[in-house]
C-alpha positions in Angstrom: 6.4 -12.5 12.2 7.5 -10.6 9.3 6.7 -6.8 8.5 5.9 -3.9 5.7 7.2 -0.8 6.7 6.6 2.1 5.3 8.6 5.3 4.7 8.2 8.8 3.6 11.1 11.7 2.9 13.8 9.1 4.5 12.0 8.4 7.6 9.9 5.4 8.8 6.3 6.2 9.3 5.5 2.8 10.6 5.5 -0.8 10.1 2.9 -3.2 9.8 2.6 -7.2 11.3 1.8 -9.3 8.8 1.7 -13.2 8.3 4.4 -15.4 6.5 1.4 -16.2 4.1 -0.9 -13.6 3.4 1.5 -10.0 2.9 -0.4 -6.8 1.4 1.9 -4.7 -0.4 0.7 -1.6 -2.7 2.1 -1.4 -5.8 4.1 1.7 -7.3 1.7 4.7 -8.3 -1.0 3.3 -5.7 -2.2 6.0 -3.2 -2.7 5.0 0.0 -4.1 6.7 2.4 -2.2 7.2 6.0 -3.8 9.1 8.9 -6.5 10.6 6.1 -3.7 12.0 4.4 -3.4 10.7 0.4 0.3 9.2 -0.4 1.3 7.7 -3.3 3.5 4.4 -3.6 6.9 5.2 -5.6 9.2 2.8 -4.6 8.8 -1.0 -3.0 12.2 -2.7 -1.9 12.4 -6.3 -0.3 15.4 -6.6 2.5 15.8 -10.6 3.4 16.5 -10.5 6.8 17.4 -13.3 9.4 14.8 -14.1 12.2 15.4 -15.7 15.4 18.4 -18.2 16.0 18.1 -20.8 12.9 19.0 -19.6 9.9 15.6 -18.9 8.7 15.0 -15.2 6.1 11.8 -13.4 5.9 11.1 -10.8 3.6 10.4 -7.9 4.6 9.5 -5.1 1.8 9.8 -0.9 2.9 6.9 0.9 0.6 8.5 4.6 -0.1 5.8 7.1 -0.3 5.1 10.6 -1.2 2.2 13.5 -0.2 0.0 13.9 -2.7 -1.2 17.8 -2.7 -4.8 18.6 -1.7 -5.1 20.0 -5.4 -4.1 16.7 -6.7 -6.2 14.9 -4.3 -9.2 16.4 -5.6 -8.5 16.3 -9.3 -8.3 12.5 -8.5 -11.6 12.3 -6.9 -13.3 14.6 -9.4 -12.1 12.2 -12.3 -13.1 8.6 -10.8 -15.7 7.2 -12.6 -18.3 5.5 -10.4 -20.1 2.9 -12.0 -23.8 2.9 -11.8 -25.6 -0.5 -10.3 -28.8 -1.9 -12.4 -31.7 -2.0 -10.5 -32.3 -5.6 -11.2 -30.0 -8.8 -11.3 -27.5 -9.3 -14.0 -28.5 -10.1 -17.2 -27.4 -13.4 -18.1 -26.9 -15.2 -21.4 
């Protein structure tokens, strides 16, 4: 089963299972939020790498992240603009 690991200041945080299939990967200038701490996605690299005795490759990307400061964090938060719901169904035409 193939993996995304992910890896901040040139060490590994962790890695997550995923399946051949379905594979989430964040793209560059994403935050992402690890342990309630804010990162954000700089880098994505794919490594195909053998698995098991065949000759079979999997890809496996590494997602490179960075803290974002708590200054940052907030400016972020202070600018989202949350869209307001009708009270009623959509208005079709």
């Amino acid at each position: 089963m193939p993996y995304v690991e992910y890896a901040c200041e040139g060490r590994l945080l962790f890695r997550t299972e995923t399946t051949e299939s379905a594979q989430f990967v964040p793209r560059i200038h994403e935050i992402v939020v690890i342990d309630d701490e804010p990162y954000q996605v700089v880098d994505v690299e794919y490594w195909a790498r053998k698995l098991g005795s065949n000759d079979r490759r999997f890809v496996w990307p590494t997602v490179y992240v960075i803290p974002v400061s708590s200054e940052d964090w907030q400016l972020r938060l202070e600018r989202r603009n949350l869209k307001e719901k009708p009270s009623g169904p959509p208005v079709r035409y």
